[in-house]
LUMLUMRO-334086 format. One record per residue: residue in three letters; x, y, z of N, C-alpha, C, O in turn. Coordinates in steps of 0.02 Angstrom, whole numbers, plus 50000, padded with zeros to 5 digits. Example, Ala and Ser with C-alpha at 12.3 -4.5 7.8 and 13.67 -1.06 7.14 Angstrom:
ALA506604971650390506154977550390506604983550390507124983450423/SER506424988850354506844994750357506455000250394506705005750402/
//
This chain:
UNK516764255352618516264257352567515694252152568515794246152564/UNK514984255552574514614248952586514204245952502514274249552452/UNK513974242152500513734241552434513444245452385513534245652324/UNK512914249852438512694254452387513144258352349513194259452288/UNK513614261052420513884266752362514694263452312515064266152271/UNK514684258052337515094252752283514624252552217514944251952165/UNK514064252752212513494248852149513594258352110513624260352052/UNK513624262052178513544268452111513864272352075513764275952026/UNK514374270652116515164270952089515254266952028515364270651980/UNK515254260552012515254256251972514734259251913514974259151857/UNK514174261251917513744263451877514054270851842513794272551788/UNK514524274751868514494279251835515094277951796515204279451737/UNK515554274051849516104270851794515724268251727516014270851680/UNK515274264851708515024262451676514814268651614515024269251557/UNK514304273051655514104279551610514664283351570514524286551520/UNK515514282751604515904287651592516104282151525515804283851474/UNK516514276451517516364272451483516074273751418516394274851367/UNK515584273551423514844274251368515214280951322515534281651270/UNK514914285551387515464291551364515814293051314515704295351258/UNK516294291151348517044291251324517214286951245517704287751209/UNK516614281951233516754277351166516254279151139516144275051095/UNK515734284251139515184284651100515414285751026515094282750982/UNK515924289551008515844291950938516114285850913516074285350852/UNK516394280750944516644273050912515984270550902515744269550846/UNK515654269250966514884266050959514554267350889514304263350849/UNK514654275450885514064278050818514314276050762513984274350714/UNK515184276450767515264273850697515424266550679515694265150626/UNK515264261650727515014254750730514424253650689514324249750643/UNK513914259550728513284259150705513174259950624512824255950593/UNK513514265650593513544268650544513864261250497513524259650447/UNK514504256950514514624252550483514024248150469513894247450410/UNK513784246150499513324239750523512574243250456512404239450411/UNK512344247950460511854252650414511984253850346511554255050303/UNK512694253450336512934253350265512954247650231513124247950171/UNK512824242750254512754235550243512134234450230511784234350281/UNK511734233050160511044232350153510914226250186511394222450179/UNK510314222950228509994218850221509304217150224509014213850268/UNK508924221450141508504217750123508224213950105508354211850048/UNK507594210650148507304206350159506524206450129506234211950129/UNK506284202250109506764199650030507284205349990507314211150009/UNK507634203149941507644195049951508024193150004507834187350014/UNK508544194750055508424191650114509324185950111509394180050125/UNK509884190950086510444189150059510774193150135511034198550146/UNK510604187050179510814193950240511554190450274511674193150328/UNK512214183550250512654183450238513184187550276513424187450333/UNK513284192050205513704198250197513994201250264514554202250287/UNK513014202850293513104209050327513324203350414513354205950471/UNK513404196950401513484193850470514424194450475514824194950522/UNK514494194150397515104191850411515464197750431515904196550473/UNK515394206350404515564213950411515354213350502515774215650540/UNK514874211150523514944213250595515314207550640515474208950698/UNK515414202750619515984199050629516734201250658517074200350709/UNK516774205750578517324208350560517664213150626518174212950661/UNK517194216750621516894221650666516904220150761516994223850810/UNK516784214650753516724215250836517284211150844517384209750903/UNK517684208650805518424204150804518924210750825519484209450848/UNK518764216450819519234224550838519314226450896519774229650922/UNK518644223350927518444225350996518634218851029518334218751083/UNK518994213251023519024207751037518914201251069519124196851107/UNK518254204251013517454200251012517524193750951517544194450890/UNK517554186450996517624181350921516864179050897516614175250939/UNK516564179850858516014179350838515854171850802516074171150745/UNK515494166150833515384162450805514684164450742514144167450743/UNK515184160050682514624159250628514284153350625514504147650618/UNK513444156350631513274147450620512764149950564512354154550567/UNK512934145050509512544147950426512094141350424512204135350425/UNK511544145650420511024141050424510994138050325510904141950278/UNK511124129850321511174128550252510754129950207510154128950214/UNK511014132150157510854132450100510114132750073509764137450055/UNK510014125650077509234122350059508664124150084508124124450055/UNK508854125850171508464126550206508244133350200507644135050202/UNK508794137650191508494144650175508244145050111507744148650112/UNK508354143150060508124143749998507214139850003506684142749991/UNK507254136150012506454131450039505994138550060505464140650036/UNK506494141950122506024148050166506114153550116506094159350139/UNK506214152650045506134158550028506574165350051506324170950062/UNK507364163550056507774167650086508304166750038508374161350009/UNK508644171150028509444169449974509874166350031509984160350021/UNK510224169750107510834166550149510644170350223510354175650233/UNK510974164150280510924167050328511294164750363511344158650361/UNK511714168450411512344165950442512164170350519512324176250522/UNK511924167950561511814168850621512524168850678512894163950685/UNK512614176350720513324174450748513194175950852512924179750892/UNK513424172650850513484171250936513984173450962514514170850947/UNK513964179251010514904179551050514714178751108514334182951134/UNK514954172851146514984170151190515604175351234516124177451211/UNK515324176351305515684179151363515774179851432515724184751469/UNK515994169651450515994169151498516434170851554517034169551556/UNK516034174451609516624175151668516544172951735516824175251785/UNK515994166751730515974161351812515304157251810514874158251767/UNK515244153551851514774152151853514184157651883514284162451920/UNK513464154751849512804159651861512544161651796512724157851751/UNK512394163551789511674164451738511944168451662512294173451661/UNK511734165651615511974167351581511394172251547510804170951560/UNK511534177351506511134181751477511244183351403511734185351371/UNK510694181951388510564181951301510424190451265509944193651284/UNK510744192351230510584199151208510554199351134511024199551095/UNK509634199151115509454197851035509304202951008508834206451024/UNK509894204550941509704208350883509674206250823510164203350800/UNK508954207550776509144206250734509284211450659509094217150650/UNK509664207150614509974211750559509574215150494509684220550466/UNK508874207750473508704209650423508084214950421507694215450468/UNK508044218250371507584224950361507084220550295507184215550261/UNK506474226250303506174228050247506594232550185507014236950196/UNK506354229950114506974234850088506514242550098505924243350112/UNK507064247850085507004255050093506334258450074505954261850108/UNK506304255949996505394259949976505614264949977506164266649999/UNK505084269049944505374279349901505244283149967505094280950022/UNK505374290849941505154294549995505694295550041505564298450094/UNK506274293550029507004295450055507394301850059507784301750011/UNK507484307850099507534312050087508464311050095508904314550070/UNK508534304150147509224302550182509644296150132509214291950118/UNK510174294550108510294288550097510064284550149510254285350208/UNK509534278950124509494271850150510014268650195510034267050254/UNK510544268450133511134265350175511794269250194512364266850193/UNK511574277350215512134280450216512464279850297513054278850308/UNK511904280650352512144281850403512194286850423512504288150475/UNK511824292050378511984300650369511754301150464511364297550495/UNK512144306450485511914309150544511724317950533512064322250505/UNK511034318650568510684326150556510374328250605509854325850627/UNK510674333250629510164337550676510084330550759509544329450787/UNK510714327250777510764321250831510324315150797509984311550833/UNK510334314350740509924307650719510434302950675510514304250616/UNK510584300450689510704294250617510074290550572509684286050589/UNK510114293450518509544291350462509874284650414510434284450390/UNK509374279850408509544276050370508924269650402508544270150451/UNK509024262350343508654257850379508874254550397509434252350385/UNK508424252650441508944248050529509324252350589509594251250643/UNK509184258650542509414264050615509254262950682509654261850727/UNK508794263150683508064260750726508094252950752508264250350805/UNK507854250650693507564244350715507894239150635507734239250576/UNK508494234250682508904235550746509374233250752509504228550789/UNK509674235650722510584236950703510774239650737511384239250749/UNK510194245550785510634251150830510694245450899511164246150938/UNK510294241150906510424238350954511254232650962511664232151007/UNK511194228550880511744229350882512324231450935512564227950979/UNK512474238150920512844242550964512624244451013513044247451047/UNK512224244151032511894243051107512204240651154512594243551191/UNK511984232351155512124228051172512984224651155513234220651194/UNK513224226251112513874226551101514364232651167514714230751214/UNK514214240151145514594239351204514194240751269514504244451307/UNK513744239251285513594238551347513954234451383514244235751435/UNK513904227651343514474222051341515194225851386515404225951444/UNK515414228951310516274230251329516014234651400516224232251452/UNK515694239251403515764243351469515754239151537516004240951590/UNK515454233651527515274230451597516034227651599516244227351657/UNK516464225651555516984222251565517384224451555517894221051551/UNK517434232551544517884237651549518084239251664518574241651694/UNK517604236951683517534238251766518054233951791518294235751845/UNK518334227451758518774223051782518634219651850519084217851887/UNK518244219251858517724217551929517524209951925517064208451887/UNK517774206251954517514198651962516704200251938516434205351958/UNK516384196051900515974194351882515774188251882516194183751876/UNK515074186451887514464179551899514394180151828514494185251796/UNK514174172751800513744169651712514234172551678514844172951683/UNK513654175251630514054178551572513434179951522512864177751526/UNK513704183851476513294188051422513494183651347514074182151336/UNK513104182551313513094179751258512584186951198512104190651207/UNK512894186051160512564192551102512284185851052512544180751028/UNK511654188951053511434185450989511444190650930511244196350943/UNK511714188650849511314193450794511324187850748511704183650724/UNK510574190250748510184186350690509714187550647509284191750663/UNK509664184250580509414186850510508494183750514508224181350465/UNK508344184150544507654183150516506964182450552506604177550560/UNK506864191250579506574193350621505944193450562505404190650572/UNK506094196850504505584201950461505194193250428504594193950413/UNK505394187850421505104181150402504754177050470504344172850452/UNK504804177550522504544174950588504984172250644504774170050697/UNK505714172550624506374169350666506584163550662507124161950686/UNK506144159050627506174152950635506844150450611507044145150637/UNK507224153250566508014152450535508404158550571508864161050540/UNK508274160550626508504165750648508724161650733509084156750745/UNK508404165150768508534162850847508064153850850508184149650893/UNK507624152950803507334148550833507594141350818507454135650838/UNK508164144950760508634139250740509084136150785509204130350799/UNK509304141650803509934142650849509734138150905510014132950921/UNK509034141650941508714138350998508574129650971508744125051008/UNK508364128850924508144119250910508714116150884508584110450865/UNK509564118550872510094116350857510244115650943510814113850957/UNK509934116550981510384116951042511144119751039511594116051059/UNK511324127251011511894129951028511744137451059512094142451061/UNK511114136151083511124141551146510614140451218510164136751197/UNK510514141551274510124139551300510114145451356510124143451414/UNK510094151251348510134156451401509684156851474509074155451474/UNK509984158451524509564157051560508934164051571508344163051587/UNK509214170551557508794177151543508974176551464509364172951432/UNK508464182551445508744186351384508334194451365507774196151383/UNK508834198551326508344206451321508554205051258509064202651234/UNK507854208051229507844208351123507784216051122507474219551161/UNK508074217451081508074224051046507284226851045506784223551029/UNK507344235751074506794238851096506774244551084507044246551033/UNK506514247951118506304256151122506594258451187506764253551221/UNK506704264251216507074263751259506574270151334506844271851387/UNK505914271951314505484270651343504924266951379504444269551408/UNK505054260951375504624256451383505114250351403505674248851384/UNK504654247351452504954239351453504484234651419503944235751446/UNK504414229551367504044226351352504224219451372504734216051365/UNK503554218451405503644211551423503164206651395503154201851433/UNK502784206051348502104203851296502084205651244501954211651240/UNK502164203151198501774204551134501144198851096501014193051111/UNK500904202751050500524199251021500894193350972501494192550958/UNK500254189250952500444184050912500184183450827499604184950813/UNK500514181750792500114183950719499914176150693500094171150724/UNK499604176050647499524170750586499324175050532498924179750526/UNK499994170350468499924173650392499544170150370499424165450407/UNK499244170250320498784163350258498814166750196498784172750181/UNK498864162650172498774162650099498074158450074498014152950100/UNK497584160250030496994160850031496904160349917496634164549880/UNK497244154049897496824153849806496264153449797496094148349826/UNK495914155349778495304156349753495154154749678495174159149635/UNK495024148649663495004145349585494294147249547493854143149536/UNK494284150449538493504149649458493704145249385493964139849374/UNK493404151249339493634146449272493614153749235493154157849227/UNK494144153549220494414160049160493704159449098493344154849079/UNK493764168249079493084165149016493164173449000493354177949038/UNK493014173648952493024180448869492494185448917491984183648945/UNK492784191548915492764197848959491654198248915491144200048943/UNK491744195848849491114197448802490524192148836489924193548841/UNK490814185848858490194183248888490544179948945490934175248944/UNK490304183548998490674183249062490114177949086490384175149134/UNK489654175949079489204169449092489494163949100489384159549142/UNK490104164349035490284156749019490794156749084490944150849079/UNK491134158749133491614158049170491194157649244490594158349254/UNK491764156349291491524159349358492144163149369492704161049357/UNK491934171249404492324176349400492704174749481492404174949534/UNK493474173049471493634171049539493654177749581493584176849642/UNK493754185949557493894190749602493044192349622493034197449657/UNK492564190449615491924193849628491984188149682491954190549738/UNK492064181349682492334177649745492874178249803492934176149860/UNK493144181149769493834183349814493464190449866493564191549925/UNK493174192849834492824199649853492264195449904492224196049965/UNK491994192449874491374189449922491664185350001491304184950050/UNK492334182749997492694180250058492944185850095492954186350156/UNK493194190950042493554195750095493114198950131493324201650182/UNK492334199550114491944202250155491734199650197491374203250231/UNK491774195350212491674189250274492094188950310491964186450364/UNK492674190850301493414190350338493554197150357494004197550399/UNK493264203650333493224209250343492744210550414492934213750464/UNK492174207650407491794208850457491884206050525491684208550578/UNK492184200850518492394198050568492704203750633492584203350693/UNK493214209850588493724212750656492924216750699493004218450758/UNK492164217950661491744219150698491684216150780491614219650830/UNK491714209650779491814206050816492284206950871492194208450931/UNK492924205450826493564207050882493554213350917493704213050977/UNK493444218450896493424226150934492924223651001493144225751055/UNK492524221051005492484218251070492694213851117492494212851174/UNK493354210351069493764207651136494384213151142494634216751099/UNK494504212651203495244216251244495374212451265494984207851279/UNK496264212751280496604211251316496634213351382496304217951406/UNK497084209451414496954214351479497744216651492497934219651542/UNK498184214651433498734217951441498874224851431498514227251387/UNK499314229551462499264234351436499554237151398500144236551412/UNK499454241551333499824241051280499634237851236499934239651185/UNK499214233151225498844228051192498114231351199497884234551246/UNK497834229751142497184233451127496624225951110496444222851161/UNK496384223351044496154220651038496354216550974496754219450938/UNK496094209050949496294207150885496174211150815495794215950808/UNK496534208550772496344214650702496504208750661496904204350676/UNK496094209350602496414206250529496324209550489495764211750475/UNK496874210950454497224213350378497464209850316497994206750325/UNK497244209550263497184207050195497784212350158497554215550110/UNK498254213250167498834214750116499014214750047499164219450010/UNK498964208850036499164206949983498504203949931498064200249951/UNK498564207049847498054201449802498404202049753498744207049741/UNK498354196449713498404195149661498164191749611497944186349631/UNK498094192749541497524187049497497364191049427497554196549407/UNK497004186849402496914187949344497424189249259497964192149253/UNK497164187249226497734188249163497874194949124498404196949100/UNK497174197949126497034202949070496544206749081496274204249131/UNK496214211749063495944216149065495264214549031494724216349055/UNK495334210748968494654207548947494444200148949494074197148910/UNK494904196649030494564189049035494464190149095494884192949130/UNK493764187449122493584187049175494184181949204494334177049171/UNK494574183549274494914182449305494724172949330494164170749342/UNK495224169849332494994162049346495384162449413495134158949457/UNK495864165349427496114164449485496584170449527497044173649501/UNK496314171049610496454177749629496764173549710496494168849739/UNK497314176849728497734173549777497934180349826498354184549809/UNK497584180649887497684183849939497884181850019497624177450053/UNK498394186250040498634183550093498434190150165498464196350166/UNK498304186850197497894189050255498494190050346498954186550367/UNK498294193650362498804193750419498414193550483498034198450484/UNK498354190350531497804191050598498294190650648498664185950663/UNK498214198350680498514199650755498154195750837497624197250864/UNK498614191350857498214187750887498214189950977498784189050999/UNK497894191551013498154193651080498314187551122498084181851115/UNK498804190151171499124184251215498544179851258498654174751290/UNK497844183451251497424178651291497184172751239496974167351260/UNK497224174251179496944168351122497264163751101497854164751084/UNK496874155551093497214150051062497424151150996497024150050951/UNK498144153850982498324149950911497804145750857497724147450798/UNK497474140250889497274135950865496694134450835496494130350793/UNK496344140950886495544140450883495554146150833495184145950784/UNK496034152150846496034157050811496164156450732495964160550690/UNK496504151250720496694146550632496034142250619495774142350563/UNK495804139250662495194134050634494694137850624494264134950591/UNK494494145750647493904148850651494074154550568493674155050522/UNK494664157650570494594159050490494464154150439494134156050390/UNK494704147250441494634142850380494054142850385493784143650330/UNK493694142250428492794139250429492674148050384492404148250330/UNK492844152050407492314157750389492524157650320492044158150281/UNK493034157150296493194155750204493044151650190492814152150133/UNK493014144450218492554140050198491794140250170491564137650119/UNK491494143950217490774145350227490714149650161490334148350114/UNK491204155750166490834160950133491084159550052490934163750009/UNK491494153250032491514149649973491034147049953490844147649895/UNK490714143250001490134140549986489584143849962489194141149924/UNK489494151049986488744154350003488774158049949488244161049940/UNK489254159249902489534161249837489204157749794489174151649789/UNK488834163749747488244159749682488714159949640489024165149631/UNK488884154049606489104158249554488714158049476488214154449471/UNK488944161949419488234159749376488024156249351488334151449373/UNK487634153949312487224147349274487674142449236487834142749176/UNK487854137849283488114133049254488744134749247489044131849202/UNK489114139749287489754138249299489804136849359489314136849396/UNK490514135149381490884131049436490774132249488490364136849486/UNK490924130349560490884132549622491614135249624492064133449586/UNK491654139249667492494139949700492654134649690492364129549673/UNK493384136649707493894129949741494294135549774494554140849755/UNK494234132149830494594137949867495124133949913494904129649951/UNK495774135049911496444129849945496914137449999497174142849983/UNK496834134750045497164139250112497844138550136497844134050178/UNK498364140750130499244140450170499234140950224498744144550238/UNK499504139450269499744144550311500314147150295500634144750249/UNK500514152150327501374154850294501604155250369502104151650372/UNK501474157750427501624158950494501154159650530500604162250519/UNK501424156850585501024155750649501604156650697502084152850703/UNK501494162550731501974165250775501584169250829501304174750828/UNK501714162050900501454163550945501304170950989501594175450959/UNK501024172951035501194178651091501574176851130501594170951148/UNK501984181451154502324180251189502144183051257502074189151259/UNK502044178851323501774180151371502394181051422502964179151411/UNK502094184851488502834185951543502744179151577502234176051588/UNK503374177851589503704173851630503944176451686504274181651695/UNK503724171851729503844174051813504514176851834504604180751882/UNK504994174251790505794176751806506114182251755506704183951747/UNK505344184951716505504190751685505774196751740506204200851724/UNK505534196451794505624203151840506254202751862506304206451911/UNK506914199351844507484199851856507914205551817508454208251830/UNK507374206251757507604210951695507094218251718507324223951718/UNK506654217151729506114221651729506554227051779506914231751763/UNK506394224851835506644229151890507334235251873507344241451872/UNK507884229951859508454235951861508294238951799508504244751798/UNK507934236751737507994240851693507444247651699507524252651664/UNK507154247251727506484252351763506854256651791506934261851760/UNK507124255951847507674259551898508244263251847508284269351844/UNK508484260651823509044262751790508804268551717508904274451700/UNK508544264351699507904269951635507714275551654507824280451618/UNK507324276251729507114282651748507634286351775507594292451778/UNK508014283851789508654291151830509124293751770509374299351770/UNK509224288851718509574289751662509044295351598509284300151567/UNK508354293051593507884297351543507494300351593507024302551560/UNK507404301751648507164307351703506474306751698506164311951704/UNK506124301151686505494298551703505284290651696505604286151669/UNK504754290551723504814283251733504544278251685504034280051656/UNK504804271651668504924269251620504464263451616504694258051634/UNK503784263851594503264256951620503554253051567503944254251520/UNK503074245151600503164238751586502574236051536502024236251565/UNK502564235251512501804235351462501774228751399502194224251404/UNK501384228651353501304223651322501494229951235501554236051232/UNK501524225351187501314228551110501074223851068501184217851066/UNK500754227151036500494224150984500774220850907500474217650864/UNK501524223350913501944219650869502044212850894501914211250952/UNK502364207150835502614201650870503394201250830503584203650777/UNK503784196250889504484198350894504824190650878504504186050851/UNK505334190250894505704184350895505774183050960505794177050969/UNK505824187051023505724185851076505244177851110505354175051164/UNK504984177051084504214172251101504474165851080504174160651091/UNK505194166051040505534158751022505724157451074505544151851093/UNK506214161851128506474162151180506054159451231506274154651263/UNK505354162051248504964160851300504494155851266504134154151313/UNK504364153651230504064147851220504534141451244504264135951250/UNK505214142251258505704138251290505884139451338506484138751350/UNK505344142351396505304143651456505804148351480506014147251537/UNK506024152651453506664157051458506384163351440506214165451384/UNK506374166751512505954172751522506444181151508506944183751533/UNK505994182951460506534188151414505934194051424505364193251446/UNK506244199951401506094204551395506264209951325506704208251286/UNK505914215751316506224218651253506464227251267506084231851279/UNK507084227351264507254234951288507864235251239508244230751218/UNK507834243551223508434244651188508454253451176508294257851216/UNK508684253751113508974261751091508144262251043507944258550999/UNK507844267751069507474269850998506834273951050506774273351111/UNK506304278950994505794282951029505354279951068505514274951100/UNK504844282051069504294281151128503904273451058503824267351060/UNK503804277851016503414274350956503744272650886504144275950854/UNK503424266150871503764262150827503574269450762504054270350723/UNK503054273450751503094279750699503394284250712503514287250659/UNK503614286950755504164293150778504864288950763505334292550750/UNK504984282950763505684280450710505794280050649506374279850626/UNK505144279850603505004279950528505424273050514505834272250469/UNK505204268050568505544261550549504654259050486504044259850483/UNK505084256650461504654253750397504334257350346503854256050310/UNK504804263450353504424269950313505114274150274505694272150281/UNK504984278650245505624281950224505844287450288505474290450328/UNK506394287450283506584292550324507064288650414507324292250457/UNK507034279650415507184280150474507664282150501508234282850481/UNK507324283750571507944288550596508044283850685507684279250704/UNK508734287550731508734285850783509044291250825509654290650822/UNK508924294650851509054301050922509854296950943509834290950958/UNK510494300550942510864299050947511064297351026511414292951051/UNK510494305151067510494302151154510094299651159509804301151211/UNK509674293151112509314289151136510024284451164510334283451216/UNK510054281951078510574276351081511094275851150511154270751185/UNK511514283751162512134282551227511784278951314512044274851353/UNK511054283051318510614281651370510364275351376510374273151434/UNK510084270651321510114264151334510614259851331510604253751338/UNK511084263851321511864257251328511884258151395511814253151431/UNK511964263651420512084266651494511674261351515511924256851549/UNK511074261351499510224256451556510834248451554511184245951597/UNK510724246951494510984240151456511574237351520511574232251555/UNK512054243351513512694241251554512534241551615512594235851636/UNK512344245451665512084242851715511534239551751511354239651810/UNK511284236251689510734231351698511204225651697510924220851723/UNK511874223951675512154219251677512404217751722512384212351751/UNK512824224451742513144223451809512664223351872512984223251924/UNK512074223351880511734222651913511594215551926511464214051984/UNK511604209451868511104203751863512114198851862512164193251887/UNK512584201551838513204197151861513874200651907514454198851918/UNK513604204451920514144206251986514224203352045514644205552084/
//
């Protein structure tokens, strides 16, 4: 038998596999979905220790590493217990497989329990269906299938799941990564199962007070009105994406920079001119732009447009004081990304019967913790073409049940491809 038809043999062993444990897979999945973890508040614990539980059946030992106390509470998180299953079988390369647990909470407009797991019409509805709990089980048994083959195997597969994708990762994988208790030599993060992503964009949050001086709704003279300031910055910071729509990327999949103002808040009452209005700002950054230049060039423009702010006779100037909240790089390809790229391309198209490009997005991931530590990853998994055809971050998410079996299928013989 010569290799090839040894590799395709092995591959369907693999598919039959998948197969044969899917309705275990789904109701893995279904466990893992019934387990809230919204973020905020961000009590995501619980749900480390239930999949723990969980992959201890399949006899999977799951290290817990709980990031303390203080540290999550500081980040504005209730608990987080990050778990590792280590699965070595020789020397050679070891491979990192990142999911993480915590969600946005649910929000109205639910036609499905949130946390039921309900399955309808081949979908499992709920949040984290999607994105990415289903990966979870993905990457779980893709796992068991490759080591269901009993086949000498090279490295080994390590599962990452971790709590704190929806905050920037930094208590999530990037912990893990600056504790030195992982150091993979590849890694694939939870994806879509059309697409290979190998880029994403990079964000920065800010937080943006805006101080006047509170004063009686009857003689609004005597104050300086901080939201007619707040209004006067955001229009300066508004005009700016004028600008950006003329830069592109040259990735594809990647479009151009954007900034978005989310969040405001301020004022006491209805009849005092407002003394203080606090908005936080989000800027999508593309993989060709400095971080750095891209943070020093908003402060100047709120700087400026504080300044250029009248305010009236003989009241105050601004005071205007800036956060950052995150700065979370792009994540760019790495030259030894194409170890992942390739079989998962190959394997994607014969499995979903067209072909499966390599492209950039405009989300940013936890992935970029990984490759900012020179450890060239990629993002593939169970889910649609588009992050809105999943109704991830919306009511209703859902996940195509032959998405999910088809990317374990990719998953598992993307493994046995990279340690056989």
């Amino acid at each position: 038998m010569n290799a090839a038809t040894s590799n395709a043999s092995a591959y369907q062993q693999l598919d039959d596999w998948v197969d044969a444990h899917f309705d275990e897979q789904v109701k893995f999945l279904q466990a893992l979905v019934q387990v809230p973890t919204d973020t905020p508040p961000g009590n995501n614990s619980p749900h480390a220790e239930r999949t723990a539980e969980l992959l201890k059946t399949f006899g999977f030992e799951a290290e817990k590493h709980a990031v303390p106390e203080a540290e999550v509470k500081a980040y504005g998180l209730e608990s987080i217990t990050n778990l590792i299953v280590r699965r070595p079988y020789g020397p050679g390369k070891t491979i990192a497989l990142n999911a993480h647990g915590d969600v946005v909470p649910p929000g109205d407009g639910w036609r499905h329990d949130p946390y039921g797991g309900e399955i309808d019409d081949g979908a499992m509805y709920g949040r984290a269906s999607a994105v990415s709990k289903s990966d979870f089980s993905t990457f779980t048994f893709a796992t068991r299938a490759l080591e269901s083959l009993g086949q000498p195997l090279k490295g080994g597969v390590e599962l990452h799941f971790t709590y704190d994708e929806e905050f920037g990762g930094e208590m999530g994988p990037g912990w893990l990564l600056s504790k030195g208790l992982t150091q993979p030599d590849l890694m694939m993060a939870a994806g879509f199962s059309y697409e290979v992503v190998t880029a994403h964009n990079g964000c920065l949050q800010m937080e943006v007070t805006v101080q006047g001086e509170m004063a009686h709704a009857a003689v609004p003279d005597t104050g300086t009105d901080a939201l007619q300031g707040a209004v006067h910055i955001l229009s300066a910071l508004h005009a700016l994406n004028a600008d950006y729509l003329k830069v592109s990327s040259k990735v594809k999949g990647i479009s151009h920079p954007y900034l978005n103002v989310g969040q405001i808040n301020g004022g006491t009452n209805t009849n005092v001119v407002p003394g203080k209005v606090v908005f936080k700002l989000d800027r999508r950054m593309i993989p060709e732009e400095n971080p750095i230049d891209v943070e020093a060039s908003i402060r100047q423009t709120i700087e400026e447009a504080a300044k250029s702010f009248n305010p009236p006779r003989g009241g105050r100037t601004l005071n205007v004081s800036i956060r950052r909240l995150l700065l979370a790089k792009a994540m760019v390809p790495l030259a030894g990304n194409q170890a992942l790229v390739g079989p998962i391309q190959k394997h994607a198209a014969q499995l979903f019967g067209e072909p499966i490009p390599a492209v950039g997005t405009p989300l940013y991931t936890d992935v970029r913790l990984y490759v900012e530590r020179g450890i060239p990853g990629v993002i593939y998994g169970a889910g649609p073409r588009t992050v809105l055809e999943s109704h991830a971050k919306r009511a209703d998410e859902r996940l195509v049940l032959e998405d999910l079996r088809r990317a374990t299928q990719v998953v598992a013989r993307t493994l046995f491809d990279l340690l056989s």
